[in-house]
C-alpha positions in Angstrom: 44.0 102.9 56.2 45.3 103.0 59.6 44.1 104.8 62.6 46.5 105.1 65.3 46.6 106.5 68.8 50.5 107.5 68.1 52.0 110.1 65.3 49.5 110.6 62.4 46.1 110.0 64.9 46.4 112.7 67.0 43.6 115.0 64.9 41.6 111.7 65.2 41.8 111.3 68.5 41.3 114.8 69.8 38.3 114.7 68.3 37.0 111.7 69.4 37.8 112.7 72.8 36.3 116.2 72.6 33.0 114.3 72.8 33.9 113.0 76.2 33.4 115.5 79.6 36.7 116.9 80.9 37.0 114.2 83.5 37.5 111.6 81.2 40.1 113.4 79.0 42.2 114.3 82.1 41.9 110.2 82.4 43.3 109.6 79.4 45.7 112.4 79.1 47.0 110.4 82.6 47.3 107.3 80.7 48.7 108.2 77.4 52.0 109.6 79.6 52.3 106.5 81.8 51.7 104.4 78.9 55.2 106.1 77.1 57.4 104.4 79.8 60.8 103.3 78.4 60.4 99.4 77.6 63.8 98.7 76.2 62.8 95.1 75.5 59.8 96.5 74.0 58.3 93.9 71.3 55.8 94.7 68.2 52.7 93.5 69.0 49.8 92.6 66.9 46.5 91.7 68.9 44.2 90.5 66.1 40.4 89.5 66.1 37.4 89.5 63.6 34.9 90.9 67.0 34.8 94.7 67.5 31.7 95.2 69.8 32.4 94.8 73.4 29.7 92.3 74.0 31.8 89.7 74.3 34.7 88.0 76.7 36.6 87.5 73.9 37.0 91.7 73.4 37.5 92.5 76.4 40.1 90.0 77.0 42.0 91.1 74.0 41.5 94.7 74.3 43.0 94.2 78.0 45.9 92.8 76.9 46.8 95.5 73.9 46.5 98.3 76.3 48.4 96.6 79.5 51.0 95.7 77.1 51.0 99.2 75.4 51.1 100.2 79.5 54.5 98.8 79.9 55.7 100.4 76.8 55.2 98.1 74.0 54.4 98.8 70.7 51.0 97.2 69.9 48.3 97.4 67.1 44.9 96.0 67.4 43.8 94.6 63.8 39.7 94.6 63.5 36.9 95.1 61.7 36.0 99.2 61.2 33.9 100.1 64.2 33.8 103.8 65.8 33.9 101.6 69.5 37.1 99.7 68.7 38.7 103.1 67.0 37.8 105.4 70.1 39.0 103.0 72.7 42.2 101.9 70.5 43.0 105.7 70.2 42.0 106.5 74.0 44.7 103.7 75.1 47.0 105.0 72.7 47.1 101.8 70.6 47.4 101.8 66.7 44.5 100.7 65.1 44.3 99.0 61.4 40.5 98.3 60.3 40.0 95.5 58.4 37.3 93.3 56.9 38.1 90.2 58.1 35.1 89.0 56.4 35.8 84.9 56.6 38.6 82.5 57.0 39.1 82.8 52.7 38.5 86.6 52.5 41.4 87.4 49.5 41.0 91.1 50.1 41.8 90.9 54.3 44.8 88.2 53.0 46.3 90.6 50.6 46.1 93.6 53.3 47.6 91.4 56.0 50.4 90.4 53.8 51.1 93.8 53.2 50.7 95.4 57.0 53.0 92.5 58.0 55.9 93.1 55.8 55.6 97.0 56.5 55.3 96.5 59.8 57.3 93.3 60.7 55.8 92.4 63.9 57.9 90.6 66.5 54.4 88.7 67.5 50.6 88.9 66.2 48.7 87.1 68.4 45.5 85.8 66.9 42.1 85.4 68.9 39.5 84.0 67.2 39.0 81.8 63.6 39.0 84.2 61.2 41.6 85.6 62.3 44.1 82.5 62.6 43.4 81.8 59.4 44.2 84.6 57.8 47.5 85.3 60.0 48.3 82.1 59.7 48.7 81.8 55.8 49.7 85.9 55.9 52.3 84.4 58.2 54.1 81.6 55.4 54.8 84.9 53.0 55.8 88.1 55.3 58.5 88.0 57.7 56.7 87.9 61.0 58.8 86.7 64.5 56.3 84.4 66.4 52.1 83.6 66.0 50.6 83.2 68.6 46.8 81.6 68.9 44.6 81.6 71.7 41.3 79.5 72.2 39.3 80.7 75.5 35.9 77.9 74.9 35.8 74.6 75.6 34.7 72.7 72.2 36.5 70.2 71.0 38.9 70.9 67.8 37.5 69.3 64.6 39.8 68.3 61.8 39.8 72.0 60.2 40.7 73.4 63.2 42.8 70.9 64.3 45.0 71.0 61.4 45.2 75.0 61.4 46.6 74.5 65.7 48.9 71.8 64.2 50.0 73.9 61.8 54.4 74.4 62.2 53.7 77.8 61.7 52.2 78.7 65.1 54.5 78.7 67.7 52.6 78.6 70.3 48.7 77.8 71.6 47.6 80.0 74.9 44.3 78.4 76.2 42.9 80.4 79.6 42.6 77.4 81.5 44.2 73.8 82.1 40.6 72.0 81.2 40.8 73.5 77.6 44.4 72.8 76.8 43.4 69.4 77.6 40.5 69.4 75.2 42.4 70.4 72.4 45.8 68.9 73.2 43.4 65.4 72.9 41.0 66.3 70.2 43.5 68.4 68.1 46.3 66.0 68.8 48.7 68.7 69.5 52.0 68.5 71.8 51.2 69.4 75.2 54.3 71.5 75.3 52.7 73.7 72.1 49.9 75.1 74.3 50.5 77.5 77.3 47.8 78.4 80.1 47.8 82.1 80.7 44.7 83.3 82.9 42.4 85.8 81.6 42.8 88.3 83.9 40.5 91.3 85.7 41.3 94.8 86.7 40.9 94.5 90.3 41.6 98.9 90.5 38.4 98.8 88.2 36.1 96.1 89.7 36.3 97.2 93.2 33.5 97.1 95.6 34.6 100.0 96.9 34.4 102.1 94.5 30.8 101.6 93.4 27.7 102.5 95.0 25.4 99.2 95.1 21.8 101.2 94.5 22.3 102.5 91.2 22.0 99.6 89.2 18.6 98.6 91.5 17.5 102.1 91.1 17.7 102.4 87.5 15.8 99.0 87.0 13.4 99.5 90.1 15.0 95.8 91.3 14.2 95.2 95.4 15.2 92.6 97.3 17.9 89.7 97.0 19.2 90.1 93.3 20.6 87.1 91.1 22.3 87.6 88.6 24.0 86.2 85.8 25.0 87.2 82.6 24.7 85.4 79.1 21.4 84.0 77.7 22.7 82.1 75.1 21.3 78.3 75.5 24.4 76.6 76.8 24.5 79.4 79.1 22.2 78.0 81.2 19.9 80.9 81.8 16.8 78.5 81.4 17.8 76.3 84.7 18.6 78.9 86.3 14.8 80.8 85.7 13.5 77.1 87.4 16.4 77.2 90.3 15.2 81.3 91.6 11.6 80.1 91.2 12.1 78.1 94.2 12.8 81.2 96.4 9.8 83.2 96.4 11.4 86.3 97.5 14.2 86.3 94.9 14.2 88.1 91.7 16.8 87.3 88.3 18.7 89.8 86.3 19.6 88.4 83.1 22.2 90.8 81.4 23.1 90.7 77.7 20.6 90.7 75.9 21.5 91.7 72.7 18.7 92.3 70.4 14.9 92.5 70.5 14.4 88.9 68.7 16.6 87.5 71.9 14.8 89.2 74.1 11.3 87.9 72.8 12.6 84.2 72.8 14.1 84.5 77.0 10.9 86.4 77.6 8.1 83.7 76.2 10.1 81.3 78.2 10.1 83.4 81.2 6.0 83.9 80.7 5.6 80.1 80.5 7.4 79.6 83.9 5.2 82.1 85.7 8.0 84.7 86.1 7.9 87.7 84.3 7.4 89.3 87.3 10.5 88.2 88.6 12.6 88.0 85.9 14.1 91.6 84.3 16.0 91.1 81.1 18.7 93.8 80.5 20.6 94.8 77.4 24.3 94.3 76.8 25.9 96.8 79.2 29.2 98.5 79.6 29.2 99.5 83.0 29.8 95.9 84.4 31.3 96.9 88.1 28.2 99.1 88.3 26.4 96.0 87.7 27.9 93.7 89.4 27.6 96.3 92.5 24.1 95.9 93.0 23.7 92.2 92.8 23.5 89.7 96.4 24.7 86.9 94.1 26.3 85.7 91.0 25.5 82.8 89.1 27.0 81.0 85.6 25.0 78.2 84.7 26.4 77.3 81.7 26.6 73.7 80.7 29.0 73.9 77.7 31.6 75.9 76.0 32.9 78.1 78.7 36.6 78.5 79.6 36.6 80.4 82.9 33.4 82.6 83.1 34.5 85.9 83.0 31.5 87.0 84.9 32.1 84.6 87.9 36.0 86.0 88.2 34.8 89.9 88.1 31.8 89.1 90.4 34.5 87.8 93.1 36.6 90.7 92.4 33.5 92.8 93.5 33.4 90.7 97.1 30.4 88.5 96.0 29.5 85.2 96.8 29.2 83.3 93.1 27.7 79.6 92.1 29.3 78.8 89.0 28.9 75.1 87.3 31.9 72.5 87.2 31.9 73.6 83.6 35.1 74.0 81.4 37.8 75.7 84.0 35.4 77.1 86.4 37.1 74.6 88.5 40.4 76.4 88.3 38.5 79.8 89.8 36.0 78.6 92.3 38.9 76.5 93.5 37.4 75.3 97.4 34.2 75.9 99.0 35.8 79.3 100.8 36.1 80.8 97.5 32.2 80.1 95.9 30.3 77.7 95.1 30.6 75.1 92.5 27.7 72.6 91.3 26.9 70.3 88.7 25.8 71.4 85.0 22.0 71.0 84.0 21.0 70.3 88.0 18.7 72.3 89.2 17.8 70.9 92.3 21.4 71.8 92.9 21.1 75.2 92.0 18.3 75.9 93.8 20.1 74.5 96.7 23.0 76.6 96.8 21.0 79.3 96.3 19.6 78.4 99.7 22.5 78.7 101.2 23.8 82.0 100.2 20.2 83.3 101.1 20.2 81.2 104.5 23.6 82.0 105.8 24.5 85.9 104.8 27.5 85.7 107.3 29.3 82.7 105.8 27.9 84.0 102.3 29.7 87.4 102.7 32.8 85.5 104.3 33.1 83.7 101.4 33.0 86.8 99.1 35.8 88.6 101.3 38.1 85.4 100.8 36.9 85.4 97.0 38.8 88.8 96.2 41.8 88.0 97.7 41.9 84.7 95.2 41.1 86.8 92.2 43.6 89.5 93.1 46.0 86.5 93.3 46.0 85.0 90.9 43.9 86.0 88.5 44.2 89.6 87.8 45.1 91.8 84.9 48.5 92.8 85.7 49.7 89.0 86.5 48.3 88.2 82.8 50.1 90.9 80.9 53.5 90.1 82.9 52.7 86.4 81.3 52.0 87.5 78.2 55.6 89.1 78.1 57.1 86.3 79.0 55.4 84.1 76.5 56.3 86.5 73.6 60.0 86.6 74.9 60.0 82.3 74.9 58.7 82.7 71.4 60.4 84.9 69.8 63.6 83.3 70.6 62.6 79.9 69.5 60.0 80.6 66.7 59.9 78.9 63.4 60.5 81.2 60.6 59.7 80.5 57.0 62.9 80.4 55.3 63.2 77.1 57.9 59.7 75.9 56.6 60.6 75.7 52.9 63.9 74.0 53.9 61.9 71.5 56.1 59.6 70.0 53.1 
């Protein structure tokens, strides 16, 4: 089954969009013609990942890049597991959209329909995001005539010997990690050539997260949030959520957002350990949301405090985006973003005192604080935006394509 925002999909996707108010069709009307621009390098793109709730960096990031590429006129497909959110989206971008089950790294049912979407559709690239689906691509790959594979690895964690062998593998021709600390992690622990992996920044619509365009009291409004607002989003443990509750209970007149909070059982766990600090007062716990400049709008600060795993906190780079003064930890790549003290501010993992300290100063000098913000957009829109990752992204799948092992070449090589 394949759903797809061109040809066949168009009683699918009128219907999907009827739901939506007028405003928004006229939006997508608008980017359904700009996205048919005449590409005449235009590639075959498949943008595949096990995730299909937007909850996640990891979506978002891939999403972005199958519609900017479909943007400049490329033919992409997004390859998921069924979800109505993935579909709509997928359809409103005017991206084709294969569900899939995707169930595990051995599922022979999503094998045997990769296999076949492959050879039907004899993709120049398929660019895998996640471990489910590398595995799967990957041994799809060795049958069905496919022109490059392409793997990316946004966290962190070291590679251990299963992964490391499926990043060796000749097959892929090409790692893309999101920052310089990670392609160091796995060029080390996965003992891969350095030349294998490419650094490609994740990348932010700076049209969409602009301070500008948002009106900073809805968020506050909604929650009934006064006063300086922290926040940070993320309260998974090595996200750092916990020190941070300790760092804004030094400040008495300070109060924490913590967004992303995905479930009632999560939200019981952060909330008994909110109650045991004294904070619940000052503490409001909000669900996953999709409205992230709106967000983002409201807040005096944003914080990551993670301690582990992180590539380049997402969070930290839209925040800056929105002209606001960050404190991210020297975790990961966050170096890479919060680059020199005029940009944001950049501490040591697990440190509270330090936390706590910079959260002085953002509270103590607003001048400097919002001088730092104002130099912090002009870095993201630099170098770290959404349109200088897609025109990367091209130019990676170009250098691939022309120099990418085929499997023919493989059998000859044993």
């Amino acid at each position: 089954m394949m759903i797809t925002g061109r040809g066949g999909g168009a009683a699918y996707e009128t219907a999907m969009l009827s739901r939506y108010p007028r405003r928004v069709r006229s939006f997508v009307h608008a980017a359904r013609t700009r996205s048919k621009t005449y590409n005449a390098r235009a590639v075959r793109v498949f943008q595949i990942l096990e995730f299909n709730q937007f909850d996640t960096g990891s979506v978002h990031q891939m999403f972005q890049a199958a519609a900017g590429l479909r943007e400049r006129g490329h033919d992409v497909t997004i390859v998921s597991r069924p979800g109505q959110a993935m579909a709509a989206r997928a359809a409103a971008a005017d991206v084709s959209f294969v569900p899939m089950p995707l169930r595990n790294e051995f599922d022979p049912l999503s094998l045997a329909k990769m296999i076949g979407l492959f050879r039907r559709q004899k993709p120049d690239v398929v660019h895998v995001h996640k471990g489910v689906a590398h595995s799967l691509a990957l041994a799809a790959a060795y049958v069905a005539p496919i022109g490059a594979l392409v793997v990316n690895r946004g966290v962190s964690f070291p590679l251990d010997r299963w992964n490391g062998a499926k990043f060796r593998a000749r097959r892929v021709d090409r790692v893309v990690t999101v920052c310089d600390a990670i392609k160091r992690v796995i060029v080390e622990s996965g003992r891969l050539p350095p030349e294998k992996v490419a650094v490609v920044y994740a990348g932010t619509d700076v049209t969409l997260f602009d301070p500008e365009r948002w009106d900073p009291r809805a968020f506050r409004a909604e929650k009934a949030i006064d006063g300086f607002m922290v926040l940070q989003v993320g309260v998974r443990d090595w996200k750092g959520w916990m020190e941070l509750v300790d760092a804004v209970m030094a400040h008495p007149n300070v109060h924490l957002a913590l967004i992303g909070v995905r479930h009632e059982r999560e939200r019981a766990e952060v909330m008994e350990f909110v109650r045991g600090r004294g904070a619940a007062e000052r503490v409001t716990l909000v669900e996953v949301r999709g409205d992230m400049p709106n967000v983002l709008a409201a807040a005096d600060l944003v914080v990551d405090a993670s301690w582990a795993g992180t590539g380049i906190t997402g969070t930290i780079r839209e925040a800056m985006a929105m002209r606001k003064p960050v404190i991210a930890t020297d975790c990961g790549g966050n170096r890479e973003l919060v680059s020199s003290p005029e940009v944001g501010w950049l501490i040591a993992p697990r440190d509270v005192g330090a936390l706590a300290r910079a959260i002085g100063d953002v509270i103590a000098d607003p001048e400097r604080a919002a001088a730092v913000a104002r130099n912090a957009r002009e870095h993201v829109v630099r170098g770290f935006s959404k349109e200088l990752r897609i025109t990367k992204l091209e130019a990676l799948y170009e250098e691939v394509r022309a120099h990418a092992v085929r499997p023919r070449e493989l059998r000859r090589r044993v």
